[in-house]
C-alpha positions as CSV (number, residue, x, y, z in Angstrom):
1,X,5.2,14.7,10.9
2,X,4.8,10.9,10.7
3,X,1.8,9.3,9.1
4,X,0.6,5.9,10.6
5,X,-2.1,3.8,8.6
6,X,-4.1,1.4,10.3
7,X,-6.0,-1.3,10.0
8,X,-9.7,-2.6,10.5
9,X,-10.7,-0.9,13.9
10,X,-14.3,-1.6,14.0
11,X,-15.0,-0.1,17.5
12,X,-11.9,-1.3,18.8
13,X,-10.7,2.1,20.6
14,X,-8.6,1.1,23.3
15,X,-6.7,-1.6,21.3
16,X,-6.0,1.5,18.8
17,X,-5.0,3.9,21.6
18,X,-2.2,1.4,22.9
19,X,-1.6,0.8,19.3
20,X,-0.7,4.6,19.2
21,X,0.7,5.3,22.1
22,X,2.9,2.3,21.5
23,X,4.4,3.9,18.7
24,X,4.6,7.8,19.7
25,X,2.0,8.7,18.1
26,X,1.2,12.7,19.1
27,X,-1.7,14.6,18.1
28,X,-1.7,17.6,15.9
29,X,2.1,16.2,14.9
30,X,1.5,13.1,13.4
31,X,-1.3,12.1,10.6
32,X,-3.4,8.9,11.0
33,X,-4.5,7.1,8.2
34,X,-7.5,4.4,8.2
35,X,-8.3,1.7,5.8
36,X,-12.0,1.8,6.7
37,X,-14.5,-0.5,9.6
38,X,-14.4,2.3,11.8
39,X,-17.0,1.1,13.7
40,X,-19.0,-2.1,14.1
41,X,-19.1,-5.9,16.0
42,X,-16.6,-4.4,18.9
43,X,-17.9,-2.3,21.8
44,X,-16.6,1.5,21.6
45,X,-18.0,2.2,17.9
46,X,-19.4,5.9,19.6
47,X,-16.1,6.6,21.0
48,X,-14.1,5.6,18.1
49,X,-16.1,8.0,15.3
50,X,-15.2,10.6,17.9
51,X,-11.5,10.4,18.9
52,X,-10.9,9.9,14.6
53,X,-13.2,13.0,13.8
54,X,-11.4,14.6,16.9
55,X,-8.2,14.6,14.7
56,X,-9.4,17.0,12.1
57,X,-7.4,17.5,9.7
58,X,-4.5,14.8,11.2
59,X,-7.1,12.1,10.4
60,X,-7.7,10.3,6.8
61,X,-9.9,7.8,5.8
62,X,-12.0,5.6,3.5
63,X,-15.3,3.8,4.1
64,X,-15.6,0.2,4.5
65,X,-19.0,-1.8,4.3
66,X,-19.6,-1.5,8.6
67,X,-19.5,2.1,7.7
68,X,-21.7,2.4,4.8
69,X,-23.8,-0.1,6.9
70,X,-24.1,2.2,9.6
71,X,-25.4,5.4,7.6
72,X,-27.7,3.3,5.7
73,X,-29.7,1.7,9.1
74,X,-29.0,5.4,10.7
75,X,-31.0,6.8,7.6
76,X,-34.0,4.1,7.7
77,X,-32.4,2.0,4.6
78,X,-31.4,-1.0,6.4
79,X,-32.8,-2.7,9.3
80,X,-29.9,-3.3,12.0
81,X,-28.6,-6.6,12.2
82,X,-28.5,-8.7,15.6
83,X,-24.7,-8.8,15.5
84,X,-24.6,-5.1,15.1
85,X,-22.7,-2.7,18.1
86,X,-24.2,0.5,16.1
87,X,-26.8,1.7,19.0
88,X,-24.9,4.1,21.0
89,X,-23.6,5.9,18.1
90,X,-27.7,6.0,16.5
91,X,-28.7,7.0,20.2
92,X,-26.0,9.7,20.8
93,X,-27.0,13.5,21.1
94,X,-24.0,14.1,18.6
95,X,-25.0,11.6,16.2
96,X,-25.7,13.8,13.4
97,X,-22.8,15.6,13.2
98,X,-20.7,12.1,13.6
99,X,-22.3,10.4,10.6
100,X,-23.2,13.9,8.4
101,X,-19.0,13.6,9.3
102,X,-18.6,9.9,7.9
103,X,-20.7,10.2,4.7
104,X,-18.3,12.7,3.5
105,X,-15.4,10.4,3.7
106,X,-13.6,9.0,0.2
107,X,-14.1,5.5,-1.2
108,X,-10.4,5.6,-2.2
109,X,-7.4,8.1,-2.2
110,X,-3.6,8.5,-3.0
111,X,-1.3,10.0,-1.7
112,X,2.2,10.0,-0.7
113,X,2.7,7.5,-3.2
114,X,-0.2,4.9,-1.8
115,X,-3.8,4.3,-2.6
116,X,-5.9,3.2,0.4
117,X,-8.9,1.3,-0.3
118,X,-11.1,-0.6,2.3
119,X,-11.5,-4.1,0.3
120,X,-9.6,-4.1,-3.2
121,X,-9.3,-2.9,-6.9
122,X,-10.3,-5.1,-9.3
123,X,-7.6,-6.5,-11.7
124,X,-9.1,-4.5,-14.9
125,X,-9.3,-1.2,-13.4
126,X,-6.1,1.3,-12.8
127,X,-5.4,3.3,-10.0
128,X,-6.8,6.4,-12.1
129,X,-10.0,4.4,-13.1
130,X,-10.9,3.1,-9.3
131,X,-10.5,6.8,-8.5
132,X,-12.7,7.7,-10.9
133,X,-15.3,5.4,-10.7
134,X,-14.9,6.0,-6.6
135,X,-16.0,9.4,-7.5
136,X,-18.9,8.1,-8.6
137,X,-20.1,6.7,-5.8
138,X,-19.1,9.6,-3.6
139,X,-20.9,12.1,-5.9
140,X,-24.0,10.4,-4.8
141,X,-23.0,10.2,-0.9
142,X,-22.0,13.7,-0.9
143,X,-25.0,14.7,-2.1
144,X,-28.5,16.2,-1.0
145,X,-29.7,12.5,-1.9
146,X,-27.5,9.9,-0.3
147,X,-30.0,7.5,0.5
148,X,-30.4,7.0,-3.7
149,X,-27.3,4.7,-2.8
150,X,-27.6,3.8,0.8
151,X,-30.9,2.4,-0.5
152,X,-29.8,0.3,-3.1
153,X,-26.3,-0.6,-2.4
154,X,-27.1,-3.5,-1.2
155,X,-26.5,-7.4,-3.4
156,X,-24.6,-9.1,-5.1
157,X,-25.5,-8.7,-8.9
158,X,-24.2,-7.3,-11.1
159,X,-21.1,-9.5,-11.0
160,X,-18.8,-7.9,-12.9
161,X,-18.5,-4.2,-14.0
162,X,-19.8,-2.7,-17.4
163,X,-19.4,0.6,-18.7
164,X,-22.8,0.2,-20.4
165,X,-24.1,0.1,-16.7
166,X,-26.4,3.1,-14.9
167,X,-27.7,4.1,-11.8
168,X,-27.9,1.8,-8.5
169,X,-26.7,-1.0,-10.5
170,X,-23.2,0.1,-11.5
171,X,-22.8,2.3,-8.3
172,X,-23.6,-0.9,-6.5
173,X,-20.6,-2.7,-8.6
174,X,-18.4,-0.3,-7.8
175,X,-19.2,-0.2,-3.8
176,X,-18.8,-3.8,-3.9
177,X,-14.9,-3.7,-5.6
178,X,-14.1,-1.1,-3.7
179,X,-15.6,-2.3,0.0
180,X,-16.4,-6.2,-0.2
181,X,-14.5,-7.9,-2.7
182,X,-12.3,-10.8,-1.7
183,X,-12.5,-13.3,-4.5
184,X,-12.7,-12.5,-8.0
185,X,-11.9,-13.9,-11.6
186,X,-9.6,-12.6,-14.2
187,X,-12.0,-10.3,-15.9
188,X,-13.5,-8.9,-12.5
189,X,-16.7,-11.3,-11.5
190,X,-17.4,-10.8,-8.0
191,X,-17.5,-14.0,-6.0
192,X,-18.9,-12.2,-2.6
193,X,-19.8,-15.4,-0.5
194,X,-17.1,-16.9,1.0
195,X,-14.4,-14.9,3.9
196,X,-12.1,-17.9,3.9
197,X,-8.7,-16.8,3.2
198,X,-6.4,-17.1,-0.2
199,X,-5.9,-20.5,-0.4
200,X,-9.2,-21.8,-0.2
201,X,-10.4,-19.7,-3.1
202,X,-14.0,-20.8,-4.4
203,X,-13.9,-22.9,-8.0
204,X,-13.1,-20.6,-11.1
205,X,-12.3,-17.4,-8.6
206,X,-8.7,-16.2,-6.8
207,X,-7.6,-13.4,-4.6
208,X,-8.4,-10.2,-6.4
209,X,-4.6,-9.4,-6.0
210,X,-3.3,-12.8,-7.6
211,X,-4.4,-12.4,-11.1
212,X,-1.6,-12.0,-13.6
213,X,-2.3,-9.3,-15.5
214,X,-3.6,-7.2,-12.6
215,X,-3.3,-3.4,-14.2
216,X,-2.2,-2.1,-10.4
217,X,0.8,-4.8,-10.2
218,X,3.4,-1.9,-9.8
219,X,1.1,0.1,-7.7
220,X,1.5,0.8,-3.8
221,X,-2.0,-0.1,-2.1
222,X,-3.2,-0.3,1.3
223,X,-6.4,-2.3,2.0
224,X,-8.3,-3.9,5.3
225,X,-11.4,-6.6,5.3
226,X,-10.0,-9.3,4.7
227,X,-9.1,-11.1,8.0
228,X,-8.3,-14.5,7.4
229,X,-4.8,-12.8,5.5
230,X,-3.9,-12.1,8.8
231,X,-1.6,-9.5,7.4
232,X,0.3,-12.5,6.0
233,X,0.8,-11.6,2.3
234,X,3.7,-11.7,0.7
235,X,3.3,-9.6,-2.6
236,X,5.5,-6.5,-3.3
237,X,3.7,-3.1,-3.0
238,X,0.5,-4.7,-1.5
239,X,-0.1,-3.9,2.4
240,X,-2.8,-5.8,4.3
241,X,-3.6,-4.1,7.4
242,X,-6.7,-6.2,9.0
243,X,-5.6,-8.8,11.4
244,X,-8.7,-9.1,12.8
245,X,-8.9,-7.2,15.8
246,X,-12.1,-7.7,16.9
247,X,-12.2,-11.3,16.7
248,X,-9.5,-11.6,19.4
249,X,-6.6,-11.0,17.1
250,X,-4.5,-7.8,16.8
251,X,-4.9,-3.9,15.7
252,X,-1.8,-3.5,12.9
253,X,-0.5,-0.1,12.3
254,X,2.2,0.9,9.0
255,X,4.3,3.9,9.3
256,X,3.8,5.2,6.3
257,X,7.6,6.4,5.8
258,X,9.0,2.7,5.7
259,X,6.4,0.7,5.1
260,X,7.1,-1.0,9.2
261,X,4.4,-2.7,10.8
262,X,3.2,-2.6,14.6
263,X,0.6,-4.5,16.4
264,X,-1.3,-4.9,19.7
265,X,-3.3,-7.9,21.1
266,X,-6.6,-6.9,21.8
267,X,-7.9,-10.3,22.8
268,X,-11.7,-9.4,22.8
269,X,-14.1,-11.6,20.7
270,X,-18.1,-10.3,20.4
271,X,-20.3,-12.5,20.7
C-alpha cells in the first residue's frame, strides 16, 4: 500500500484522475490523502465528492473553508456566492448522503508521522493542542446541531485565540487557524485579508510558518490554501500542496513514503 496526499482539488476531477493514474495509483491498494477544497470554483465539484467518498476507507481527509462553505449554504446558513460551482452537488438526488458524508470529516489528523491541515497551525499552539482544539470544532459538526457552527463561523474577529473564549466565538478562532489563516503575528493575530504570497506580508504580520519560535518547528505538516506559495517553500518538514489548480496552474500529489512530489497541468481558469 502507497499513500499519496494531494493538494487543493476544488472540483478539479479530471486533473486529479491524470494526477493518479500518472503515478499508479490503484484503488482498494493505495490510500489517498487530501489537504481539504474538495469542491468549489472548478466545474466537477458533484463528481469529485463522489469518486473521494467512493474510496471508503482508502480515502482521508480534512475540511477546508469551500467545504465548510458548501455545508453551510447546503444547510440555509449562507447564501451562495456568484463565484460559487456548488449547484449540482445541492441539486443531486444523492446530496444528502454526500454532505451528511463531508461533515463528518476531521479539521486536522496525524498519522504516519504527518499532521494534515487545510490552512495552518498557529505558532503558539502544538501539534497536540491544534488536535485538540480541532476536536472542538468537530464535536459541534458531528453533532445533532451542526448549524450552531455552520451559522456562525463566519468573520474575522476574534483575532487571536484565548482560552478564556466560549461558544461561536472561540470555535470561530479555531476554524479560522485551522482553514483560512495565511498571515499571522508572533503571538497568533489573524490577519485574514490579504492571499498575496510570503513576501508581500501585510505591516506587523508574516507567514504563519516563519515565526521563530513556532512550537511545531520540528513537526512534519501537510497543508493546501495558499496558492500564491505555489508549492515553492523551502522550509524543512513543511509540505505545501496547493499550486493552484483551478486557476490554470497544476494538481500536486506527495507520496507519502518519501516525501516526492508529482504534478499535472490542468490549464482551466473559472471565470
Amino acid at each position: 500500500m502507497t499513500v499519496y496526499v494531494v493538494g487543493d482539488i476544488q472540483g478539479c476531477l479530471s486533473c486529479l484522475e491524470r494526477l493518479l493514474d500518472s503515478c499508479g495509483f490503484q484503488a482498494g491498494r493505495d490510500q489517498l490523502w487530501a489537504v481539504g477544497d474538495l469542491v468549489n470554483r472548478g466545474p466537477q465539484s458533484l463528481e469529485t465528492l463522489r469518486f473521494c467518498k467512493s474510496l471508503g476507507d482508502n480515502f482521508r481527509t480534512v475540511l477546508g473553508n469551500h467545504d465548510l462553505h458548501l455545508l453551510a449554504v447546503a444547510r440555509g446558513h449562507r447564501s451562495p456566492s456568484h463565484k460559487d460551482t456548488l449547484a449540482d452537488i445541492l441539486n443531486a438526488p444523492d446530496r444528502d448522503s454526500l454532505l451528511e458524508w463531508l461533515r463528518h470529516q476531521p479539521l486536522a489528523f496525524s498519522d504516519h508521522g504527518f499532521t494534515v491541515v487545510h490552512a495552518g497551525i498557529p505558532p503558539q499552539w502544538s501539534i497536540r493542542k491544534a488536535l485538540k482544539k480541532a476536536a472542538e470544532v468537530e464535536a459541534i459538526l458531528h453533532s445533532e446541531q451542526p448549524g450552531k457552527l455552520l451559522g456562525t463561523m463566519y468573520g474575522n474577529q476574534p483575532e487571536r485565540w484565548d482560552g478564556s473564549l466560549e461558544g461561536p466565538a472561540r470555535w470561530r478562532i479555531i476554524t479560522n487557524y485551522l482553514t483560512r489563516m495565511r498571515f499571522c503575528d508572533g503571538n497568533g493575530r489573524l490577519e485574514l485579508q490579504s492571499k498575496a504570497g510570503p513576501s508581500n506580508a501585510p505591516k506587523g504580520f508574516a507567514p504563519w510558518f516563519s515565526h521563530t519560535h513556532r512550537k511545531t518547528a520540528t513537526d512534519n505538516i501537510i497543508f493546501g490554501h495558499w496558492a500564491a506559495l505555489n508549492g515553492q517553500l523551502r522550509q524543512p518538514h513543511l509540505f505545501p500542496l496547493d499550486t493552484g489548480c483551478v486557476w490554470g496552474g497544476r494538481l500536486r500529489l506527495m507520496r507519502l513514503d518519501d516525501a516526492r512530489f508529482h504534478h499535472v497541468h490542468c490549464g482551466t481558469v473559472p471565470e
